[in-house]
NULUM-715855 format. One line per field, with one value per residue (C-alpha): x, y, z. Coordinates in steps of 0.1 Angstrom, whole numbers, plus 5000, padded with zeros to 4 digits. Layout:
// NULUM-715855
X [X; ...]
Y [Y; ...]
Z [Z; ...]
***
This chain:
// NULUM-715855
X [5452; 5418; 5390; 5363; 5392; 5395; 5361; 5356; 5382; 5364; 5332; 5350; 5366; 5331; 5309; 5339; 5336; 5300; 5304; 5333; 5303; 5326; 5301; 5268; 5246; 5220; 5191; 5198; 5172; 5188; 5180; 5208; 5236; 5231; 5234; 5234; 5266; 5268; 5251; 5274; 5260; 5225; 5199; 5168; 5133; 5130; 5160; 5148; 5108; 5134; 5151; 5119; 5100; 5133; 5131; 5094; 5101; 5125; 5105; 5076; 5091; 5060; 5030; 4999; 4993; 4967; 4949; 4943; 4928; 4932; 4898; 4892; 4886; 4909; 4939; 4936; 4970; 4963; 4994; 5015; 5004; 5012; 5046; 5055; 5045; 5061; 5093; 5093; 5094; 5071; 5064; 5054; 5044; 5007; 5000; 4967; 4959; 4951; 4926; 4945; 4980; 4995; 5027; 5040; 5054; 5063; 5058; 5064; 5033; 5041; 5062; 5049; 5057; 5029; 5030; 5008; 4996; 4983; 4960; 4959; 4925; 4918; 4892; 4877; 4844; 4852; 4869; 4846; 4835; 4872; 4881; 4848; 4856; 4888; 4865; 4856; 4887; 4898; 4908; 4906; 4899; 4918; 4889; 4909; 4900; 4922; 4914; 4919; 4890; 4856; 4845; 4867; 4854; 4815; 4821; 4832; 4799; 4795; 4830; 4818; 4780; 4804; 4820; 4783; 4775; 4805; 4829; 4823; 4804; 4832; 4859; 4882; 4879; 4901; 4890; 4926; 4921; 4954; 4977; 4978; 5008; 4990; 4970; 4968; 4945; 4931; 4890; 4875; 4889; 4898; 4865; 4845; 4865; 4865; 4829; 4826; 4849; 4825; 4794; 4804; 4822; 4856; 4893; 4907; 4937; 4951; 4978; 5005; 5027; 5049; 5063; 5049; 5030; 5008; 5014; 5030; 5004; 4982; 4992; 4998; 4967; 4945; 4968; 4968; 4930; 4928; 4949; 4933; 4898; 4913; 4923; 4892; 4879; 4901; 4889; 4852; 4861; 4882; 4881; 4894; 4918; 4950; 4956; 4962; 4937; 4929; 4917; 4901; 4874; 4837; 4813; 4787; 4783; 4780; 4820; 4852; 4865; 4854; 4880; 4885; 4904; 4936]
Y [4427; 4412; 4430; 4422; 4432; 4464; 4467; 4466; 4489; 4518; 4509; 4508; 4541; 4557; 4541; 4560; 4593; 4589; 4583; 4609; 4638; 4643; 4629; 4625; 4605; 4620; 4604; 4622; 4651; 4693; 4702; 4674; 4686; 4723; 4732; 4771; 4788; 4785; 4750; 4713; 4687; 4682; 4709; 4689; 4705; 4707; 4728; 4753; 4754; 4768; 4789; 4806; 4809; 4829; 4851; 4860; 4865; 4891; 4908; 4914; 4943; 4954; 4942; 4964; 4975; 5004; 5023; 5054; 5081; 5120; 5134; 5175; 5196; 5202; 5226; 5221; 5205; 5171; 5159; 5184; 5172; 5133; 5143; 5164; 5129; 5105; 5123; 5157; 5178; 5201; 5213; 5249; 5240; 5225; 5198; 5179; 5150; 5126; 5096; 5080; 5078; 5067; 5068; 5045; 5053; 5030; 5042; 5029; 5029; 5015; 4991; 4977; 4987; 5000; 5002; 5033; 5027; 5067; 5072; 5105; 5111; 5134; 5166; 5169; 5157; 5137; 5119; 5109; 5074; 5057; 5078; 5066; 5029; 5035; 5046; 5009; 4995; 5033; 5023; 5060; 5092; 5124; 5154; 5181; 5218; 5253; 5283; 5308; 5289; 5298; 5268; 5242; 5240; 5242; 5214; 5193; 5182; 5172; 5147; 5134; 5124; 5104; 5087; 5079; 5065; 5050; 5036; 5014; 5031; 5028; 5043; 5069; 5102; 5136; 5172; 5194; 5225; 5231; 5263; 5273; 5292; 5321; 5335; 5367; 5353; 5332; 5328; 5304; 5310; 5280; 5279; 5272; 5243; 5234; 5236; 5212; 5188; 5191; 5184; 5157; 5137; 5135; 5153; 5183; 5199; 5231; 5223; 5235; 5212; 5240; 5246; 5211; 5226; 5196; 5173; 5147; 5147; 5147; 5111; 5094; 5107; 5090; 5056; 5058; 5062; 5032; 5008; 5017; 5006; 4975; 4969; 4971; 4945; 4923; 4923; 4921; 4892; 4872; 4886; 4855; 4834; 4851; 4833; 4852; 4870; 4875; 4903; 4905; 4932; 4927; 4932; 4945; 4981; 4981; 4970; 4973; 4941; 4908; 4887; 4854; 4834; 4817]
Z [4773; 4770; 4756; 4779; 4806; 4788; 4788; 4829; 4832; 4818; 4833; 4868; 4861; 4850; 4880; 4904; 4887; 4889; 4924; 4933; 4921; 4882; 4863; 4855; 4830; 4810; 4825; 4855; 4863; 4855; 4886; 4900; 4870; 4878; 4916; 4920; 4936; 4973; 4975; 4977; 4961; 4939; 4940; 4961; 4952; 4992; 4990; 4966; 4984; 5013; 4992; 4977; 5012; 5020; 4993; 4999; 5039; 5022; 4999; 5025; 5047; 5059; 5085; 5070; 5039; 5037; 5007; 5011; 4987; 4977; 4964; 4961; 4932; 4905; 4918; 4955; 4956; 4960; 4941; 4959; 4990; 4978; 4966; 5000; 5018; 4997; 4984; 5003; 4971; 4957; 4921; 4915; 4880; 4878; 4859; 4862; 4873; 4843; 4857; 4890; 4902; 4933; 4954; 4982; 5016; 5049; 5078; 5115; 5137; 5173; 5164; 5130; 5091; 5078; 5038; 5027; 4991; 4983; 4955; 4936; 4920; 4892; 4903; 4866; 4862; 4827; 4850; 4881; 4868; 4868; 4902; 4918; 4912; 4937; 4965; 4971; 4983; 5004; 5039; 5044; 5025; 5026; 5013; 4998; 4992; 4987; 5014; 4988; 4964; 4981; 4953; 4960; 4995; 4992; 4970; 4998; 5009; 4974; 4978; 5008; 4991; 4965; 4995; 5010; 4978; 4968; 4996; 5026; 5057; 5081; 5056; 5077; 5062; 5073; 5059; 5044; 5040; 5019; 5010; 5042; 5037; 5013; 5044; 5023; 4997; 5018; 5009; 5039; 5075; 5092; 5120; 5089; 5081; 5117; 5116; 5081; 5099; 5132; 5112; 5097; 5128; 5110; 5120; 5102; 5094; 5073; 5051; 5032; 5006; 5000; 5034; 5048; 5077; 5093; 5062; 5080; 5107; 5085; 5069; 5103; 5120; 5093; 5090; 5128; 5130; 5106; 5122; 5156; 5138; 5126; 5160; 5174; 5147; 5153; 5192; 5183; 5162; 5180; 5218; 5230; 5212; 5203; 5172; 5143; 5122; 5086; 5076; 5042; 5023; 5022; 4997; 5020; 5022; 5059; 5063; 5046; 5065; 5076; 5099; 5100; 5120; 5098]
***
C-alpha cells in the first residue's frame, strides 16, 4: 500500500476519535480533558461559575447573623450560661475564662434563620483591653452577675460604663442575674435587680445554667429585641421601596448600622 495512503489512514482514524470524544490533543485546555463525575462532555468555565454559586447557596443556611456578647465578673457563670445555650450542658468544674471565646447557635425567629455568633469575655481585669475591643462590633450585650456575690453585682454599673465608652449607642443590652437555683445563698433579691434593670431602660432576667431556668428566653428575647431594631432601620431607611437592603456597621458612635440600598 502506498505510504502517503497509509499516511491518511491514520490521520482519518485520529480526526474521528477526536471527534467521537476518545481523544484529545495536548493543546487542548485541562479543564476540557478532565470533566468532573456527573457532567457529559468538556467542563465550560460557565459550567463551573454555576457550580460554585451552588455551593455557596448551600453553605449559607442562615438569613442574619448577629454578635452578641457575655460580660460579668469573673465566676458569674457566663461560660455556663453559653454552654447551656449552645450545647445544653453544664460543667460543675470552673475554669476561667482565658481572653475571648465564642460559640454558635441558629435559631428560628418568625420565619428566618438567624445565626447567633456568642462571645464569651473573660471577667479578670489583665484582661479588659482585648475583651473591650469586642464591644465594638456587639449587636447586643448580655451583663452578667451571681445573686449569691453582693460584688459581682455592684459592679454592673461599672460593665455598663465600659459599654457607654466602648460599644455603639444603640447596642441591645439585657441584665442576668445568674444561679438562680442557690436561693439559699442567695446575696441580692431579685427587686434590686429589677430595679438596676429599671434604671437603666434595659430587660432582665434571673438565671440558672444549671437547671436552665429562663436561659433560653433569655437568648431569644435579646436576638428578638435586635432584629426588631434592625427592622425598624430598615423602614426608616427605605420606607418606600421594597428592594432589598444592606445592612453594614458604622464607624460613628451614634449607630451600629448604616443601610444602604443594594
Amino acid at each position: 500500500m502506498c505510504p502517503l495512503r497509509v499516511l491518511g489512514n491514520l490521520i482519518l482514524d485520529r480526526f474521528r476519535l477526536q471527534s467521537s470524544g476518545f481523544c484529545r490533543t495536548r493543546s487542548e485546555p485541562e479543564t476540557q480533558r478532565r470533566a468532573p463525575s456527573g457532567l457529559d462532555g468538556p467542563f465550560s468555565h460557565r459550567q463551573h461559575r454555576d457550580q460554585r454559586r451552588e455551593t455557596v447557596t448551600m453553605a449559607k443556611t442562615y438569613d442574619y447573623l448577629l454578635k452578641l456578647l457575655l460580660i460579668g465578673d469573673s465566676g458569674v457563670g457566663k461560660t455556663c450560661l453559653l454552654f447551656r445555650f449552645s450545647e445544653d450542658a453544664f460543667n460543675t468544674t470552673f475554669i476561667a475564662t482565658i481572653g475571648i471565646d465564642f460559640k454558635i447557635r441558629t435559631i428560628d425567629i418568625e420565619g428566618k434563620k438567624i445565626k447567633l455568633q456568642i462571645w464569651d469575655t473573660a471577667g479578670q481585669e489583665r484582661f479588659r483591653t482585648i475583651t473591650t475591643a469586642y464591644y465594638r462590633g456587639a449587636m447586643g450585650i448580655m451583663l452578667v452577675y451571681d445573686i449569691t456575690m453582693e460584688k459581682s453585682f455592684d459592679n454592673i454599673r461599672n460593665w455598663i460604663r465600659n459599654i457607654e465608652e466602648h460599644a455603639s449607642a444603640d447596642v441591645e443590652k439585657m441584665v442576668l442575674g445568674n444561679k438562680c437555683d442557690m436561693n439559699d445563698k442567695r446575696q441580692v433579691s431579685r427587686e434590686r435587680g429589677e430595679k438596676l434593670a429599671i434604671d437603666y431602660g434595659i430587660k432582665f432576667l434571673e438565671t440558672s445554667a444549671k437547671s436552665g431556668i429562663n436561659v433560653e428566653e433569655a437568648f431569644l428575647t435579646l436576638a428578638t429585641d435586635i432584629m426588631s431594631r434592625l427592622n425598624r432601620k430598615m423602614s426608616d431607611c427605605n420606607p418606600s421601596a421594597g428592594g432589598p437592603v444592606n445592612i453594614s456597621e458604622s464607624r460613628s458612635k451614634k449607630s451600629l448600622f448604616r443601610c444602604s440600598l443594594l
